[in-house]
C-alpha positions as CSV (number, residue, x, y, z in Angstrom):
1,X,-7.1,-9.3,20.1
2,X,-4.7,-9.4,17.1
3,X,-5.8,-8.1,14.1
4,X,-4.1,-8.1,10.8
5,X,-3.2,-5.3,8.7
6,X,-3.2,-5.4,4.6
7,X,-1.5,-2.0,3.9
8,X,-0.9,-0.2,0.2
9,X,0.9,2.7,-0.4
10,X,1.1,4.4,-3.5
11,X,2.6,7.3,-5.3
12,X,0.6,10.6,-5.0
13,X,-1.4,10.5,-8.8
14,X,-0.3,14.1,-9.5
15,X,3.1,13.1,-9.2
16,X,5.8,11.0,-12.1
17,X,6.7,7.4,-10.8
18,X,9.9,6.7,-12.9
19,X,9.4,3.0,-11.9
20,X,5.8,3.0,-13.2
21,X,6.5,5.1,-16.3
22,X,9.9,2.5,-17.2
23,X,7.4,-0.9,-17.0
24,X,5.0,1.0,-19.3
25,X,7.0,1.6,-22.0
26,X,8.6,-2.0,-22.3
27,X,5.2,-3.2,-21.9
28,X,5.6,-3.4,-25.7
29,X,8.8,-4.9,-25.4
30,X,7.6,-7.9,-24.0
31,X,4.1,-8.2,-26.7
32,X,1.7,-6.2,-24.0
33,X,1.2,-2.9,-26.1
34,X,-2.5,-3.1,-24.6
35,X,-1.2,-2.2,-20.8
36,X,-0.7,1.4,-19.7
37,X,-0.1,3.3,-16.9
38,X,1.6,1.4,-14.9
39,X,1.9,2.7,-11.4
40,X,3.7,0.8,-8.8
41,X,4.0,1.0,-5.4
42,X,4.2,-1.6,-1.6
43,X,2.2,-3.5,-0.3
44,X,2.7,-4.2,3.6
45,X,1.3,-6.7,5.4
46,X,1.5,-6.7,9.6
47,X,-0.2,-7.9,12.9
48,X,-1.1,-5.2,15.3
49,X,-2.5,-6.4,19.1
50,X,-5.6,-4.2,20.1
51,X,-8.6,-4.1,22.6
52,X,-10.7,-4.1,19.5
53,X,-11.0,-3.1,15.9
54,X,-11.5,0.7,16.0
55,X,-8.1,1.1,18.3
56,X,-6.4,-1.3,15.9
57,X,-7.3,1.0,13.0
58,X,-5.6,3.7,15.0
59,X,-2.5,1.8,15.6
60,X,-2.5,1.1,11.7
61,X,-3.1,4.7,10.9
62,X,-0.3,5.9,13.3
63,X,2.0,3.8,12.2
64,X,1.1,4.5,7.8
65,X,1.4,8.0,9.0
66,X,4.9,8.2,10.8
67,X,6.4,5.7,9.1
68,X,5.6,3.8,6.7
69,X,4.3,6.5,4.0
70,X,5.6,9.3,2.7
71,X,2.4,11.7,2.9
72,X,4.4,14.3,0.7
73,X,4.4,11.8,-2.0
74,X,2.2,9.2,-1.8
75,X,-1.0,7.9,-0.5
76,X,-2.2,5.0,1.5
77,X,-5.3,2.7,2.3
78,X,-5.5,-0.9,4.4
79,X,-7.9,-3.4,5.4
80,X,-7.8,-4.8,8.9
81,X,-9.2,-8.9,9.6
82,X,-9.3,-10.3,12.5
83,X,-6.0,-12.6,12.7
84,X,-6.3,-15.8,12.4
85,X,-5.0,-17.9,15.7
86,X,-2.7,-20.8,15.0
């Protein structure tokens, strides 16, 4: 089966993001005084082929782990869907 992956990683909340922090303060800039702390981060998207959904979940897991988040500094979390065949 293929499934399909909808991955975010983001930085650790006990930890500065610079990018975050420099959208926050020109939220005023461009009239949005209201929005604050902006954190930003990736979103991944991918297809993973598995004999079924919990071995899929492991695949994703190994793969956020070893590569695609930094666990020092950040954090991560998907959803897995069945893909959909074309």
């Amino acid at each position: 089966m293929k499934f399909r992956a909808e991955i975010d990683v983001m930085p650790l909340k006990a930890l500065l993001d610079p990018q975050g922090k420099a959208v926050t303060a020109s939220m005023g800039n461009v009239g949005l005084p209201e929005i604050s702390n902006v954190r930003i981060g990736k979103h991944i998207t991918l297809e993973v082929e598995a004999d079924n959904e919990a071995a899929a979940e492991e695949k994703v897991n190994t793969a956020c782990k070893k590569l695609l988040a930094n666990q020092i500094m950040e954090s991560f979390e998907f959803t897995l869907h069945a893909a959909e065949t074309a």
